[in-house]
N, C-alpha and C positions, 0 to 999 in steps of 0.2 A: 143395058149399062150406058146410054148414051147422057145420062144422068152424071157418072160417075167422070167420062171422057170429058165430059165439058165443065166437070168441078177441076180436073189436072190442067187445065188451061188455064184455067179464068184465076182471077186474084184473091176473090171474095166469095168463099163457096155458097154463104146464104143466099147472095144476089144470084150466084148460077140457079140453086133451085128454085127460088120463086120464079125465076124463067119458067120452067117448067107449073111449077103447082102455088098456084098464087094464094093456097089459103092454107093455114098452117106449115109456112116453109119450115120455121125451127123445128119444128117436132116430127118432119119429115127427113132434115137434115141427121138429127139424133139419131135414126132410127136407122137411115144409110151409114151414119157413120157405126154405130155397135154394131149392126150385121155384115155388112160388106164390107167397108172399107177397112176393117180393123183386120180382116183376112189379106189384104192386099199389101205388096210391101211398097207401095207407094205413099201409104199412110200416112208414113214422116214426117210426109212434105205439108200436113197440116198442123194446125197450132189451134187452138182454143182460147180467144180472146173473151175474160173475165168480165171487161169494162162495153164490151159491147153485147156481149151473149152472143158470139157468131164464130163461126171460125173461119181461115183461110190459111195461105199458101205461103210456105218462108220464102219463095219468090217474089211473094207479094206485099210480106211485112216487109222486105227487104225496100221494096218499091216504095212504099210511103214512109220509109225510115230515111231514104234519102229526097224522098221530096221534102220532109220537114227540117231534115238539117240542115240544105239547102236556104228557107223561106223561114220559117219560125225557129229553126235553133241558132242562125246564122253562123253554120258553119261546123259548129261546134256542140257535142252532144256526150252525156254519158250515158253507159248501158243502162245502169240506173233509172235513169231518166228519160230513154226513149221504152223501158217495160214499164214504167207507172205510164205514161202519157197512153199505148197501145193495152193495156189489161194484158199483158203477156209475162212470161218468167224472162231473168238476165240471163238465161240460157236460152230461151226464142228468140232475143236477139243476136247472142252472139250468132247463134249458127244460122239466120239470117243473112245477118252479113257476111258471112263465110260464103255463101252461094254466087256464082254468079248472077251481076247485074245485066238485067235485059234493056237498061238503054245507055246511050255510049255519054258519060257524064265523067266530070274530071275524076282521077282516085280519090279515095276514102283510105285515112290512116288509120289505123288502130294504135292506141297507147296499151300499153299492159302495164299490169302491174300487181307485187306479190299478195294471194292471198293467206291471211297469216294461220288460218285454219289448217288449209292444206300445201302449206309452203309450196304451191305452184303458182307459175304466171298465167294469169287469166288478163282478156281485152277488160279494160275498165273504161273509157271515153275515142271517140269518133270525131276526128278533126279533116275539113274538107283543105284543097290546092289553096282556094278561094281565102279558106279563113287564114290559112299562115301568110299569106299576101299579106292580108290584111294586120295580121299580128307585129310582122317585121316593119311595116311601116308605120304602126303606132309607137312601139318601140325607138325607132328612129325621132318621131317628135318629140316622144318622151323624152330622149336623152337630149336632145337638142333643148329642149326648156327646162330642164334641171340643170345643166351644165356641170355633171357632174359623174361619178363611179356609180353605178347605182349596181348593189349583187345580184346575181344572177337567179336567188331562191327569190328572191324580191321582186323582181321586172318577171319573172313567167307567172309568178303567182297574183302578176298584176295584169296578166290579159284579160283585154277586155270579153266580156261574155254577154249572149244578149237578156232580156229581161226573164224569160222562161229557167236560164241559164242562171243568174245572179244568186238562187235559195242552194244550191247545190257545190258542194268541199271540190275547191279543184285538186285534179291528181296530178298538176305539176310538179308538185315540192320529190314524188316517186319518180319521176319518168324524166328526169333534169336533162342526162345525155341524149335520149328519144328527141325529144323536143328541140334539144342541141341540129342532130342530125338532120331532122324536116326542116330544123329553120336555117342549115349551113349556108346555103348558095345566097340565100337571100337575103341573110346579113350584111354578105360581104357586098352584096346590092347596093344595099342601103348604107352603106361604110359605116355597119357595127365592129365593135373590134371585141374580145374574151380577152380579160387578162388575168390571172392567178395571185392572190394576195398573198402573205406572209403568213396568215392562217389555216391560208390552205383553201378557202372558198373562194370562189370567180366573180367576177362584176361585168357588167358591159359596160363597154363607153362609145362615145362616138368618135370618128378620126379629128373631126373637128376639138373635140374635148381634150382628145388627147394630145396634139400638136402643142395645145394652149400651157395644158397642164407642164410638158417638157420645157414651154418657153418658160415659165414660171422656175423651176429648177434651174435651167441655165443661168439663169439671170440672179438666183439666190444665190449659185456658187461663185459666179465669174469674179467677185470680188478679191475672194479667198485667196491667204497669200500661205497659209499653212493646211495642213491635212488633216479632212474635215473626217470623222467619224461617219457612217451612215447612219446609226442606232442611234447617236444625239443628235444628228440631222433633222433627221424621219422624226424621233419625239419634238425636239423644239416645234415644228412646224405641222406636225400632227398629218403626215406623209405617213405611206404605206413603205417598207425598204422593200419586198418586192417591185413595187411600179416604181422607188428611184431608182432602183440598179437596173431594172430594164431599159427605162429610158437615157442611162447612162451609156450603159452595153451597146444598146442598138436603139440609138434616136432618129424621130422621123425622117423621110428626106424633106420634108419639105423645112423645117428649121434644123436640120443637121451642122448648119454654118452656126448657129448660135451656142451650138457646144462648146462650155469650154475645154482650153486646151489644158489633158491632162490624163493619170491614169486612175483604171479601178483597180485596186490591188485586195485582191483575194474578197471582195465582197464586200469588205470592211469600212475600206477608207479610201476617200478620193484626193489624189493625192495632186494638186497642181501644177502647171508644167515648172511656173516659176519656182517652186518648193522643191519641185525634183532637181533642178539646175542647183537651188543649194542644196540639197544633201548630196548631190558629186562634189559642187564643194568642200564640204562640210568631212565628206570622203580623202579627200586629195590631200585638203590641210592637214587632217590628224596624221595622217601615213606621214606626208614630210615632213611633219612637227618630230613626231615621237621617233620615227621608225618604225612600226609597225600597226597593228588592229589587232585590237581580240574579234573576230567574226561573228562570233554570237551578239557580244554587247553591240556591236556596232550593228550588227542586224536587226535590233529589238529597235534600236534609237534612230534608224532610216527606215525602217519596214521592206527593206532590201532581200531579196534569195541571196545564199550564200554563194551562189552560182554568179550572180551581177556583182557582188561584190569584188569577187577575184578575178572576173573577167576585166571589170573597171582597172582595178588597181593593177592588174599587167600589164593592161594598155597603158595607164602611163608610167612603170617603172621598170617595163621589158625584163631582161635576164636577173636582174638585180633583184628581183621580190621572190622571196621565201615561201614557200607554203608550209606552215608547220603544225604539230601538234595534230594530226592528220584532221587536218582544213580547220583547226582552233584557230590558228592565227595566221597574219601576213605580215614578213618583216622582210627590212633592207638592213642584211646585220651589217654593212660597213656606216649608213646614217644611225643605225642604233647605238654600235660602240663609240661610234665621233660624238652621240647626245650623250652617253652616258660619261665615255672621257671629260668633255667642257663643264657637266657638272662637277667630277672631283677636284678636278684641277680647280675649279669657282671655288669649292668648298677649303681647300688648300689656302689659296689666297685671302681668302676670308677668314683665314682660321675657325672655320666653322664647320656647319655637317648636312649634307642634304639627302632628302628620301626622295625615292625612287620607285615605283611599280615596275616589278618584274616578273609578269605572267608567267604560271609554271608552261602553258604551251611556247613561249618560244624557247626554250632551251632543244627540243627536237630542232630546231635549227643550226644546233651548235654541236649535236648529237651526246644529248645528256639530260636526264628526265628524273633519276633520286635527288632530294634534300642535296645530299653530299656532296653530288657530284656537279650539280647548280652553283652550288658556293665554291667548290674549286673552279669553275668554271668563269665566276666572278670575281676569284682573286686574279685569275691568270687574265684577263682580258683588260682588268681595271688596276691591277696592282703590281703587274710581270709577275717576275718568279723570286722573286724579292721573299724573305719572312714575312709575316702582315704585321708585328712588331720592329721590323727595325726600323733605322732611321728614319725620320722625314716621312713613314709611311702613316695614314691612320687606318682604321679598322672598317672592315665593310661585313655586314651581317645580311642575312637572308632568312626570312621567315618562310614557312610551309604555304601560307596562303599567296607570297610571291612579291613581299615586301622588301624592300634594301634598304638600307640605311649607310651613310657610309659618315663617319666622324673624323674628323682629320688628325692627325696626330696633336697638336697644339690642344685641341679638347681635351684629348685622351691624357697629355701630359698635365692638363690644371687637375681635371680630375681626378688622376692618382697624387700628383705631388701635395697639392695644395687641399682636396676637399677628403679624400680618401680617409685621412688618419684622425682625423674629428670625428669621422661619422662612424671611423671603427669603435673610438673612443667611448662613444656613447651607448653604442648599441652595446659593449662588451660589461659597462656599466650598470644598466638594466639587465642584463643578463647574468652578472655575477650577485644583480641585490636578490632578485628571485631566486635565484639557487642557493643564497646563504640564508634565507626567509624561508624556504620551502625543507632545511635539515637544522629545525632549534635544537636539536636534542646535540646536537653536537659540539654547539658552543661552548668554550671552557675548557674543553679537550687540548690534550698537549699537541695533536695538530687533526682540527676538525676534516678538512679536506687533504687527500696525499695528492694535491695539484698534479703534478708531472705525471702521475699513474691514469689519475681522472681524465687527460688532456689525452691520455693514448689514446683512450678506451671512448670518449665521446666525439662526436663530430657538431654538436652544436654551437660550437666557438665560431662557427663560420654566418652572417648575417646570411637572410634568406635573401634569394634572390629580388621577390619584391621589394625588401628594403634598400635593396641596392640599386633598384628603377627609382623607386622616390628619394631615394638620397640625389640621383643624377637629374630627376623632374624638377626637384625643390632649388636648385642650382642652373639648371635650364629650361625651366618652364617651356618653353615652346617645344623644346625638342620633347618633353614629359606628354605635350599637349598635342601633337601630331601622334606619339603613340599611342594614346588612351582615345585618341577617334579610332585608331585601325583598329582596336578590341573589337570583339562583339558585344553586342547587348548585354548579356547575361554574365558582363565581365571575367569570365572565366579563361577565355583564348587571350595565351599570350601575344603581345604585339611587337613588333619588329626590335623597340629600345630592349625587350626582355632580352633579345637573341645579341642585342649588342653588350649588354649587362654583362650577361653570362660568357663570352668571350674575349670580353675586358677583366671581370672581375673571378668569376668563379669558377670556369672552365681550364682546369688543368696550368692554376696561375701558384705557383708556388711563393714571388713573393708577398701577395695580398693573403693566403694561408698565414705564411707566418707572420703577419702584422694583426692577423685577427688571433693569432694561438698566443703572442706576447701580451696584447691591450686584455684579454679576459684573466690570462693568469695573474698580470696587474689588479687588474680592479678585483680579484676574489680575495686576494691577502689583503688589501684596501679594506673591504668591508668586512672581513673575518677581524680585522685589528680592531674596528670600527664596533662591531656587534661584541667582543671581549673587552672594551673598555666602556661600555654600557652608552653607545651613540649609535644611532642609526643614519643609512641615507635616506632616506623616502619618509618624514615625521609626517605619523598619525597614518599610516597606510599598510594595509592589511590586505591579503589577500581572499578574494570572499568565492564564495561556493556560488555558481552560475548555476541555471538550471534552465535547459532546453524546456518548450512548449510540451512534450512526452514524458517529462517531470526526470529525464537521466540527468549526470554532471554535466556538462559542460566548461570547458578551458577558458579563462581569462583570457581575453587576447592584451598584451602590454604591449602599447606602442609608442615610439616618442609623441610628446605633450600637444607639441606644434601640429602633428601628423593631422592630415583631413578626416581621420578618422577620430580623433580626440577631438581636441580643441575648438576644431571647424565646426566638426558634427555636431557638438553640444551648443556652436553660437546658431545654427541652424535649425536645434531641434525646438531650442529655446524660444526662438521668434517665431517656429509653426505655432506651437502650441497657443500661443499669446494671439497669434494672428485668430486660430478659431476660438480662442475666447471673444473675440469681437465679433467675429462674424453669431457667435450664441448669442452675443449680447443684442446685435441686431435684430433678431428673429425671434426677440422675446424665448429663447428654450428656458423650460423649466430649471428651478435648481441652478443658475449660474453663476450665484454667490457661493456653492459648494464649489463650484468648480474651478472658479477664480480660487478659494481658498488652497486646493489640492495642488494645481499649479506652484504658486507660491509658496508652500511650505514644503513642497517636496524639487522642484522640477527647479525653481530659482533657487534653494538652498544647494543644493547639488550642483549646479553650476557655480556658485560661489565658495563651496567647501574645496572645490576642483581648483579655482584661481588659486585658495588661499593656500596650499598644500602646495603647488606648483614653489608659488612664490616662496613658501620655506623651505621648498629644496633647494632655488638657487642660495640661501646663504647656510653655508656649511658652518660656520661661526655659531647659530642659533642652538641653544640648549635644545636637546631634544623631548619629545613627551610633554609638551606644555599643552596641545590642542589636541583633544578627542573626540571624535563623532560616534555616533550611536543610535542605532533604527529606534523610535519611540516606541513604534507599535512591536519589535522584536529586538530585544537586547541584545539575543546571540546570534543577530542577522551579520555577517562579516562585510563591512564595504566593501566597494571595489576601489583599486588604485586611484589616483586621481589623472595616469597615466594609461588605463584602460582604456578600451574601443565601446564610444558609446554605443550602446544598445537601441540603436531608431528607430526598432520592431517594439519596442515594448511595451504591456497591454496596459501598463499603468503609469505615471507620472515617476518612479520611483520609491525611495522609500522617507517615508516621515526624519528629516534628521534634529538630533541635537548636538548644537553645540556646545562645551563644557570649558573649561579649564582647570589644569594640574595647581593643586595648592601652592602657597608661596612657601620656598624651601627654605625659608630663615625661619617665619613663624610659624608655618603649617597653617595659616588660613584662609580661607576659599577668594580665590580673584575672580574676578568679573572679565571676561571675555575680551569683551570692546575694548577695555583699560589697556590690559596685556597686549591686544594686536596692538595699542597708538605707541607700547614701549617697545616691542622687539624689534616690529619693524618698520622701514623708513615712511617718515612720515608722511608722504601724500600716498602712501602702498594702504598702511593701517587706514588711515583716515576713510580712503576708497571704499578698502573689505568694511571697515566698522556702519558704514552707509548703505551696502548693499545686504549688509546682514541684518540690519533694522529695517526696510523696508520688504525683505520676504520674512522676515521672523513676526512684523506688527500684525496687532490679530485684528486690527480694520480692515474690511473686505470693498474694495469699492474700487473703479477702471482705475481713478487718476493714481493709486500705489499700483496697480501693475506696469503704466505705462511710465513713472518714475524709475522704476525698476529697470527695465528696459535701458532708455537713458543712461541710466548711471553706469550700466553696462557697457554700452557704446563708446559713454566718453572715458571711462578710467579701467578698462579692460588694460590698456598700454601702459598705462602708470603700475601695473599691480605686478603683470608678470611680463611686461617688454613686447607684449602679441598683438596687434590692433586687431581690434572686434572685427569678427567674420561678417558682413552683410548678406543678406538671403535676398540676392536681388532674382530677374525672373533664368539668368541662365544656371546659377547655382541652385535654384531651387528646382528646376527640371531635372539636376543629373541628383539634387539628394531624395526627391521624390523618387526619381526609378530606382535607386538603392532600396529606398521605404518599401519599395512595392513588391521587388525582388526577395526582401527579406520576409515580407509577410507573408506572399505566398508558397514561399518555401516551407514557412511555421506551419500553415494553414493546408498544406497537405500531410505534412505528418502526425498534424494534433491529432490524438487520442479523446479527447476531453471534448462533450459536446457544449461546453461553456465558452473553454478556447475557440470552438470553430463557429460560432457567433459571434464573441467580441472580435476573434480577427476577418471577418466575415464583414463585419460593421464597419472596421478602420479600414479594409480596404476598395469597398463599396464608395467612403465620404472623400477617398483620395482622390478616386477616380471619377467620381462626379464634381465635386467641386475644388480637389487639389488641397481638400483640408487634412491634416492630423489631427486625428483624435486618441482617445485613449482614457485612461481612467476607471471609476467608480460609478459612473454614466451611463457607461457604452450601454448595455440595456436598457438603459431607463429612457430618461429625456432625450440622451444622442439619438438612439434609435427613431423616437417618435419624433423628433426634426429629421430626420433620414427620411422617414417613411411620408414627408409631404412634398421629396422632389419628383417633381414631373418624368425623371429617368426611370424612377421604382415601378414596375408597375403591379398592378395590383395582386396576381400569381406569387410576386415578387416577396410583396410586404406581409403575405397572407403567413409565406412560409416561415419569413424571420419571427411575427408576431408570435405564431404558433412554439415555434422554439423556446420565445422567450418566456410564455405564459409559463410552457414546462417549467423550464427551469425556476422560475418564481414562485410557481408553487410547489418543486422538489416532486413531480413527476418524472418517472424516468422517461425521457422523450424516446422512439422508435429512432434504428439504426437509417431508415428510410428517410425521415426527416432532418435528421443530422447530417445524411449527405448526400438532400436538396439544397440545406442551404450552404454546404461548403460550395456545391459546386455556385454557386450565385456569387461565391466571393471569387471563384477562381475564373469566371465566364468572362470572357475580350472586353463584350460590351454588356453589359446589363439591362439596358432600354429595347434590347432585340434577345435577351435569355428565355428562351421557355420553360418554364420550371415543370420536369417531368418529377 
């Protein structure tokens, strides 16, 4: 066996036996190895190399595995790569290298990494001391000539490797922390730094880089006099907000002086030192201006803890400051009620009336936190103990959301003495024509109404409360105009003037009761005499049958003429409409001689039937039933008042009218219109109506008769019925717009009708894209397909209307699923970001 002893030594078993037997060593080798050595359990320790036809020693492969990573792999080797190069299995090498080495040379790392086969870690590549030397300080040059972050999957998958090495997948991108670890000490050698982006992945840099990088930041903020955003920071300047908040956080020492002075607050926002100096003051003033802070608003608008806040504000107000509303608010109630005193007493001497915010949290200051107990709380503080009706007092109201208002008595007294009994007047007027108009059968009767019986038994003799805010708006506009900002949106929430309304006027006031229970019993014997001697109050006006978007009744709303809902509404809805005639005209839409026509024969005669009706209500003298109106398209269509609340939602222009008149009652034969208005009534009135009624009635279709029209409106509006035309400048047309929009989408979730829920789909799509009203015979046709070429629609968008519309055009019944696609498209915020699911 001295054959076998000297193969366990040696590196290269074939070279041991040719020692021995110099002719035919392979096949002498073979033959030791199938009989002998395969009985021995030192066996192991051989290997069978494919590429040389020899075998030897995993001591030995071991051995020239590191001479060559050493000299030709420099450094760096995969298993892979040293079993192709030796004819061996990546299992000859691994356990190889597992053996100890027989000469004392630096370590050899191994990287692993998973195999997906058998979800174990197996060694994949062999990296020497030598090559990660050498890796860390290419690296370092590397970052030194890019001057810049470069990731960390980037820069390892960027080691260099040497030419044997270059064909072969590096297993950097698996082994990131491995590679971290061999290369820690020596990074921090070569002053690499790791830092964590916002994504989550890592980058290297160098200290140098990064000192630069922080001077750069410093120097972008230092300017800054308000507080900067990090996330618009970072985007303006295409900055990582990980590496700005660190280097905010904890800035180099070596430019640490070039930071500016200031704080980071919560990640967000860098807030300046100078910034911070004003918002303590900004802090300090409000408290001694007002007396108090709400703590939340005032912490959204400083980006303050509620904690610096009331630590602030004790320091400078000591015993004197409040904490209330458990920590809602900070008050000084002796500076609160000296601000709120010097306003009523201002408002006294003024004879005027001032509003006030009164946050529901600080009343726990005063220990009182219901409605009720709030307003007694504000009578007693502002009022004494005094009635809030007597003398020389005026009224202070308080709303739920934490409004006051306070009116001095001098208001209080014009308003009841002087405006009070006009406006019960009127409203008792209109309310006794509709209840003598709404019971014909009883006319004639030896007594049609038992008044005194009626008058137990109903309580409608009282005007609603809103009309007793725009009776008090229309008379003090500012103070109408300060309440209708504190509304909400969706003008439903009463505002502070309601709560003074109502405790002026309707709240347990016994004599505005009975001035309103005298003024209707008046005026119903008035028109009962009036309607039994064959005269009416309201010539040519009828009550017409309304009908909701769901095809039910709906109620007339009457409201006086003047009201922003009459009058205003129709000089607003008048000059939308006209305004998107021009804007068609511009954009070439199809068809817009029909739709100039539609306007004009419905939309400006209704506006002038409206003047002309008003105008022969004011004279009571005028024969009644001379002038008739009449839907062309439906005889038994019943108008509405001309005192009615226009309709701003509506899908169509109105209805087609004709004007007529009642024959001459001497001879019985037919009068001409225009004649009759230039006789009954005063002459620049008739002349005005007889001008604006020829110019919507003539059947030439062309701009220059619409914008006549228009005109003649503007200027003899005042001549006809005493009201100067309403202008739709751009603030009144924002608040009749959001009316528009609120009413539409109110229709436009109840419609039933998949007709309705396209056209109102359409109008309110062309509001909100371009601020136009639309409406009409159109809406599907031409409007739609100018709709469907703004840039907002997009294509999801226009696919679903088209599809709608094709239905309905050719009397398919469209799918419940596409009916409310495209409601939802009329009721979506934005339409240019809707997904149409």
């Amino acid at each position: 066996m001295t054959v076998k002893t000297e193969i366990d030594t040696s590196h290269d078993a074939v070279e041991t036996v040719k020692l021995f037997y110099e002719d035919d060593a392979e096949a002498l080798m073979e033959l030791i190895v199938d009989r002998l050595l395969l009985q021995s359990p030192d066996t192991t320790s051989l290997i069978a190399s494919s590429k040389k036809k020899t075998f030897m020693t995993l001591a030995g492969l071991r051995d020239q595995i590191e001479q060559r990573l050493v000299n030709e792999f420099e450094g760096r080797c995969h298993v892979e790569q040293a079993a192709t190069y030796f004819g061996v299995t990546d299992d000859n090498v691994r356990q190889s290298m597992a053996t100890e080495s027989s000469h004392h040379r630096r370590p050899i790392h191994a990287l692993s990494a998973t195999n997906f086969s058998t979800q174990e870690e197996v060694v994949v590549e062999y990296v020497t001391d030598d090559y990660l030397d050498r890796a860390a300080a290419w690296m370092h040059e590397e970052l030194r000539v890019r001057k810049s972050c470069v990731l960390l999957s980037e820069m390892l998958s960027a080691l260099p490797l040497s030419d044997c090495n270059s064909t072969l997948a590096s297993s950097t991108a698996d082994n990131q922390e491995l590679w971290l670890k061999l290369l820690e000490d020596r990074l921090i050698d070569n002053e690499i730094e790791i830092r964590l982006l916002e994504s989550g992945s890592r980058v290297f840099n160098s200290a140098a880089f990064w000192a630069s990088f922080c001077t750069e930041i410093y120097n972008t903020l230092t300017p800054a006099s308000q507080e900067v955003s990090i996330s618009d920071f970072c985007q303006e300047h295409d900055w990582d907000p990980k590496l700005v908040i660190e280097a905010l956080f904890n800035p180099p020492d070596t430019v640490r002086h070039l930071r500016p002075a200031g704080e980071l607050q919560g990640g967000k926002l860098f807030v300046p030192e100078a910034y911070l100096q004003k918002q303590q003051q900004l802090v300090t003033e409000s408290f001694q201006f007002h007396g108090y802070i709400l703590v939340r608003e005032l912490c959204a608008k400083t980006g303050w803890s509620s904690t610096q806040l009331i630590r602030h504000l004790v320091e400078i107000g000591g015993d004197d400051v409040v904490v209330a509303g458990s920590k809602g608010a900070l008050l000084s109630r002796k500076r609160l009620l000296d601000n709120w005193m010097a306003l009523v007493q201002e408002a006294n001497e003024a004879e005027s009336w001032c509003e006030f915010p009164v946050p529901v949290p600080l009343f726990d200051g005063f220990g009182g936190t219901a409605i009720g107990t709030r307003q007694e709380l504000l009578d007693d503080c502002l009022l004494g103990q005094s009635p809030l009706n007597s003398k020389g007092l005026g009224i202070i109201s308080l709303t739920k959301d934490g409004n006051a208002l306070y009116v001095s008595a001098s208001v209080v007294d014009n308003l009841t003495k002087v405006h009070l009994a006009p406006f019960v007047t009127a409203a008792a007027t209109e309310r006794a024509t509709v209840l003598v108009e709404s019971k014909p059968g009883r006319v004639g009767t030896t007594d049609p109404f038992n008044i005194a019986e009626w008058m137990e038994n109903d309580s409608s003799y009282m005007p609603s409360l809103q009309s007793f805010v725009e009776m008090v708006s229309r008379h003090y506009p500012d103070l109408g105009e300060e309440s209708s900002q504190a509304r909400s949106a969706d003008g439903n929430e009463e505002g502070v003037i309601h709560e003074f309304c109502r405790r002026a006027f309707t709240e347990d006031n016994q004599h505005v009761e009975k001035l309103c229970q005298c003024a209707l019993a008046e005026q119903l014997q008035r028109c009962l005499r009036q309607k039994q001697s064959g005269e009416v109050v309201l010539i040519g006006a009828d009550v017409s049958e309304a009908f909701d978007e769901t095809g039910e009744h709906r109620d007339e709303i009457l409201v006086p003429f003047d009201d922003s809902d009459c009058f205003v509404a129709a000089c607003f809805q008048l000059q939308s409409y006209i305004k998107f005639y021009h804007y068609a005209v511009k954009h070439d839409m199809e068809s817009v001689d029909l739709l100039e026509c539609e306007i004009r024969s419905r939309t400006c005669v209704d506006f002038t039937r409206r003047l002309h009706q008003y105008c022969m209500s004011l004279h009571e003298d005028l024969p009644p039933f001379v002038f008739s109106f009449r839907d062309k398209d439906d005889s038994t269509h019943r108008l509405p008042l001309y005192c009615s609340k226009i309709d701003i939602a509506s899908r169509d222009y109105g209805p087609r009218l004709i004007l007529s008149c009642s024959p001459d009652p001497d001879s019985g034969k037919q009068r001409d219109p225009e004649t009759v208005l230039l006789e009954l009534l005063p002459r620049n009135a008739g002349q005005a109506l007889r001008e604006m009624y020829n110019l919507c009635l003539d059947g030439l279709d062309n701009d220059s008769q619409m914008k006549a029209f228009l005109e003649q409106a503007e200027e003899h509006t005042i001549t006809i019925c005493g009201l100067p035309f309403k202008k739709l400048d751009k603030r009144n047309e924002k608040s009749f717009l959001a009316s528009r929009k609120h009413e539409l989408k109110s229709r436009l979730e109840k419609s039933k009708s998949p007709t309705h829920v396209l056209e109102l789909t359409i109008m309110l799509l062309y509001q909100s894209i371009k601020s136009q009203c639309v409406a009409g015979s159109l809406l599907t046709g031409p409007v739609l397909s100018l709709l469907l070429k703004e840039r907002k629609i997009t294509e999801p968008v226009g696919e679903v209307l088209q599809q709608l519309a094709s239905k309905l055009e050719e009397n398919e019944p469209p799918g419940a699923l596409l009916v409310e696609s495209v409601r939802r498209c009329g009721l979506c915020k934005d339409i240019a970001k809707h997904a149409v699911s």
